[in-house]
C-alpha positions as CSV (number, residue, x, y, z in Angstrom):
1,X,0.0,0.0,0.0
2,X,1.4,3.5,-0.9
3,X,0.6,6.8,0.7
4,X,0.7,10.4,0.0
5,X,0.3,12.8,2.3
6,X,-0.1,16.1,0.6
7,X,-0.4,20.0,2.1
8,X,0.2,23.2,0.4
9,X,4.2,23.2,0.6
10,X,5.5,20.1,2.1
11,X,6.6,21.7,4.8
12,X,4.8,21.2,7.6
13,X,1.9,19.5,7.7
14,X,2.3,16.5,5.3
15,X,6.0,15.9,6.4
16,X,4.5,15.9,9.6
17,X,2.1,13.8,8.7
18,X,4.6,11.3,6.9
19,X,7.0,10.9,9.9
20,X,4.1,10.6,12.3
21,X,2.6,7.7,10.1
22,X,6.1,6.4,9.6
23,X,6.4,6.2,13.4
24,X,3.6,4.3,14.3
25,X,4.3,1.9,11.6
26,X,7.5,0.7,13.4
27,X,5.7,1.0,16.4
28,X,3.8,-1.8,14.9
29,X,6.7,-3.8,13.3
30,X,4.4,-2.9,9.8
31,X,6.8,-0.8,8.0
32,X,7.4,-3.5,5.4
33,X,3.5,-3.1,4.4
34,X,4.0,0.4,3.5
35,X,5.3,3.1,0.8
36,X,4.8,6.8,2.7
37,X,6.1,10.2,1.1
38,X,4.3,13.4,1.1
39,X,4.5,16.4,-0.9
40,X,3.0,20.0,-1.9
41,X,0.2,21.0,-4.3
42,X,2.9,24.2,-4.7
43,X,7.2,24.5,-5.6
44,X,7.5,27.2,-2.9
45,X,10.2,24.7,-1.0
46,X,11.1,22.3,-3.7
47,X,14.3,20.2,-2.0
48,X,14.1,21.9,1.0
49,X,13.7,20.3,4.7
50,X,10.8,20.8,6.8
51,X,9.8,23.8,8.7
52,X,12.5,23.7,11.8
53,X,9.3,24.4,14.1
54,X,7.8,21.2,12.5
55,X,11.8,19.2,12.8
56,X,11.1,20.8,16.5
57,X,8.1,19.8,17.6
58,X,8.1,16.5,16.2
59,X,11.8,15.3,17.8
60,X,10.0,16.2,21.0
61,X,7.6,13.5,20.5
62,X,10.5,10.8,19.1
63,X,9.8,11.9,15.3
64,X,12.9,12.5,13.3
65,X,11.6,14.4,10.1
66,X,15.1,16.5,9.7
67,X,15.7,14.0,6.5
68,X,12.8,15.0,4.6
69,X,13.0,17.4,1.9
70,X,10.0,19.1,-0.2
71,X,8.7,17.9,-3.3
72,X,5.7,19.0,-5.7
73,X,2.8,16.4,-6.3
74,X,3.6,15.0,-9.8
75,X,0.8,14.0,-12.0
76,X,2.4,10.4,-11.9
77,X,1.2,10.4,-8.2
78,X,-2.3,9.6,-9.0
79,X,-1.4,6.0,-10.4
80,X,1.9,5.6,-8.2
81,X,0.0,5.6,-4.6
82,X,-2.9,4.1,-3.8
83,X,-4.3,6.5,-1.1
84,X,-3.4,10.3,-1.3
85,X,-4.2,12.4,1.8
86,X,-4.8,16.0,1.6
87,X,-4.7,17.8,4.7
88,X,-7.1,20.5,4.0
89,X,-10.1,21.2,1.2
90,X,-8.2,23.5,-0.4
91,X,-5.5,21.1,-1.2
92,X,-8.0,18.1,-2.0
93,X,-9.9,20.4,-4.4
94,X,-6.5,21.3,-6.5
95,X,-5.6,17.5,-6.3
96,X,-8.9,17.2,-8.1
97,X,-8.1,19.5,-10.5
98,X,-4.7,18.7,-11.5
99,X,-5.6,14.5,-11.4
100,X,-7.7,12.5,-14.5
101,X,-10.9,11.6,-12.8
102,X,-10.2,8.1,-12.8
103,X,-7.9,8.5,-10.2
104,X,-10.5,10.8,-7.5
105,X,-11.5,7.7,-5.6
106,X,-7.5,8.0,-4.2
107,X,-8.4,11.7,-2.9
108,X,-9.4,11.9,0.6
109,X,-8.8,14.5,3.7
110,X,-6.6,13.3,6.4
111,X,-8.6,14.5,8.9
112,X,-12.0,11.9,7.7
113,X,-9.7,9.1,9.7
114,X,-10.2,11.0,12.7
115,X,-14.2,10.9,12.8
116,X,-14.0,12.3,16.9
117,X,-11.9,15.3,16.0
118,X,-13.3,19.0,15.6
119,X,-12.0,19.5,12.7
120,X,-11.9,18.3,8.7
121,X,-8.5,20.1,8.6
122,X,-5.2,20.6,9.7
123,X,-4.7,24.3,10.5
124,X,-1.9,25.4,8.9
125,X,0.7,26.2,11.3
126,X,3.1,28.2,9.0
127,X,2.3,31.7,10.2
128,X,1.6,31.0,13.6
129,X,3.6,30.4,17.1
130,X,4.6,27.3,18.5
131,X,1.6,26.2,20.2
132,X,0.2,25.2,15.9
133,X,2.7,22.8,15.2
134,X,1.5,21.1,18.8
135,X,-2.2,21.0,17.6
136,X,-0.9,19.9,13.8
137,X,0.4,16.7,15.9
138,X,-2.1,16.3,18.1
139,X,-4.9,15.7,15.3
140,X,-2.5,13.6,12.9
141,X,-1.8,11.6,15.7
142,X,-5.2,10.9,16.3
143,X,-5.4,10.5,12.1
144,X,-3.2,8.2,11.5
145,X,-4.2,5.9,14.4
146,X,-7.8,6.1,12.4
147,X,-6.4,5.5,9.5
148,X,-4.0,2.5,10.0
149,X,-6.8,1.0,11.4
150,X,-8.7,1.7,8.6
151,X,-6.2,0.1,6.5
152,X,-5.5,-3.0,8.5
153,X,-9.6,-3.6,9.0
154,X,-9.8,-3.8,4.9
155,X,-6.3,-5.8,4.1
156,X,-8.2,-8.7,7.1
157,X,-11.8,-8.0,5.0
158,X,-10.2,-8.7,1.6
159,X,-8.3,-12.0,3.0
């Protein structure tokens, strides 16, 4: 199974995302299962490394993102990974735009695996303080919990 986690940059949010995901999959000894990257719906930070708020925030919870560096979505991501994860509207809607049809049932917030959560979105913590980058963990802890769940419930279903 391959994953995309997408935000506007891909420096953030979806690198977040990816190390957080990445993490609990060797929590689970599952890492051989997976294929995880993330990238931005916008160039702004083509090759470079996340946000140091986000490298930050994330070591203090045991998530090493500092190898990461920024990438643009490419149109070959709609048939290279099976689930793509925006982590806002605005960012699912342009994935719509710039992906064939076809590949739309890939397209999904990262937020729906989180169905107890206040929010369809993660904030954007970009031009905020600190205390954002804590909240952008928080929910896609509680995400990706829901959503390797998810994942493992169907791979049992289909066998």
């Amino acid at each position: 199974m391959r994953i995309l986690f997408v935000c506007l940059g891909n420096i953030c949010r979806s690198p977040t995302a990816e190390g957080v995901f990445r993490r609990l999959l060797m929590e689970r000894q599952l890492e051989q299962r997976f294929e995880v990257d993330s990238a931005g719906t916008h160039d702004y930070h083509v090759g470079k490394p996340p946000d140091a708020r986000s490298i930050a925030a994330a070591r203090r919870r045991g998530i090493d993102l500092s190898g990461l560096r920024a990438r643009a979505v490419d149109a070959r991501d709609a048939e290279r990974f099976d689930l793509i994860l925006a982590m806002d509207d605005e960012n699912l809607d342009e994935l719509r735009r710039r992906f064939d049809a076809t590949y739309h049932h890939r397209l999904a917030l990262m937020m729906s695996y989180a169905p107890d959560a206040r929010t369809n979105a993660v904030p954007d913590p970009y031009y905020g303080g600190e205390r954002g980058f804590e909240e952008v963990l928080d929910l896609l802890e509680q995400a990706a919990e829901g959503l390797l769940s998810d994942l493992l419930s169907r791979d049992a279903n289909s066998k």
